[in-house]
TORVEXGU-924566 format. One line per 5 residues: their letters; for each residue x, y, z of C-alpha. Coordinates in pm, whole numbers, padded with zeros to 5 digits. Layout:
BEGIN
a) X,Y,Z | ...;
end
This chain:
BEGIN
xxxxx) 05920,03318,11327 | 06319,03357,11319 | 06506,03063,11180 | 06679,02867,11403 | 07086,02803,11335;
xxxxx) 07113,02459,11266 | 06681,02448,11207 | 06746,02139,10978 | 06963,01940,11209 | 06788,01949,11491;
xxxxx) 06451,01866,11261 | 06638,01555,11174 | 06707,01477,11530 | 06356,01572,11634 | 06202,01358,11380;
xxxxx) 06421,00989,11497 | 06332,01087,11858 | 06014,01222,11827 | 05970,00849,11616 | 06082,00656,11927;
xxxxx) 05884,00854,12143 | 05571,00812,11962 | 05650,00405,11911 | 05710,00361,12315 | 05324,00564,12348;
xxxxx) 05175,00276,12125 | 05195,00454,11758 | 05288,00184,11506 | 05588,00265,11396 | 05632,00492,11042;
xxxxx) 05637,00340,10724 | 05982,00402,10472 | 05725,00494,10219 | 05520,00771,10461 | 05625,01117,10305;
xxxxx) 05801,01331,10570 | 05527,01544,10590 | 05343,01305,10739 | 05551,01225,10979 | 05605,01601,11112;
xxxxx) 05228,01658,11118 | 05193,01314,11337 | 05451,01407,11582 | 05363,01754,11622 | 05026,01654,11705;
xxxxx) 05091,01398,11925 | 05339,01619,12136 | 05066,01874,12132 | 04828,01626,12245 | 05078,01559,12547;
xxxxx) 05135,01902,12621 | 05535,01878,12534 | 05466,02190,12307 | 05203,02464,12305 | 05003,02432,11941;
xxxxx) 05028,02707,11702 | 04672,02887,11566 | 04479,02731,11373 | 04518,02953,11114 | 04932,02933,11157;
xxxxx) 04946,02542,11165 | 05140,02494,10808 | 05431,02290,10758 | 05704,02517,10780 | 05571,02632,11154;
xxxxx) 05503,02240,11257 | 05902,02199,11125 | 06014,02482,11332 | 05831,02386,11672 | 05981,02022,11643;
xxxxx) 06322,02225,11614 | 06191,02413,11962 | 06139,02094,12100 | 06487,01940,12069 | 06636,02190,12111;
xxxxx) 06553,02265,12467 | 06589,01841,12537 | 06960,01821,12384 | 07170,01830,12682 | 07437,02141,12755;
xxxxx) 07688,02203,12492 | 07552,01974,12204 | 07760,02033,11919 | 07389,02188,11717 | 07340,02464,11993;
end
């Protein structure tokens, strides 16, 4: 797995849309006290669920790889010439 530039940027981004996306598919909305690793494992298995990204292995899913698919995932939605590409 190669490091994306700008990996935590666009995890930030992921995270607020990936948020809105899960509210507007009936998820109550995160909590301020929910730890941020809950958050990434919720959204990257919801998108997984809805076949927006292809799941790692089983024996691959850790945090750091969850982080880095979210990056994936923005990063091909953010339109042409986004300042983080």
């Amino acid at each position: 797995m190669k490091k994306l530039k700008n990996e935590s940027a666009l995890l930030k981004i992921a995270l607020s849309v990936g948020e809105k996306y899960a509210i507007n598919r009936g998820y109550s909305s995160f909590k301020a006290t929910d730890a941020s690793k809950q958050k990434i494992e919720a959204l990257y298995r919801l998108l997984v669920q809805d076949k927006m990204v292809h799941p790692l292995p089983e024996d691959q899913e850790g945090l750091l790889d969850m982080k880095h698919k979210l990056a994936l995932w923005i990063q091909k939605k953010l339109p042409e010439g986004h300042e983080l590409l």
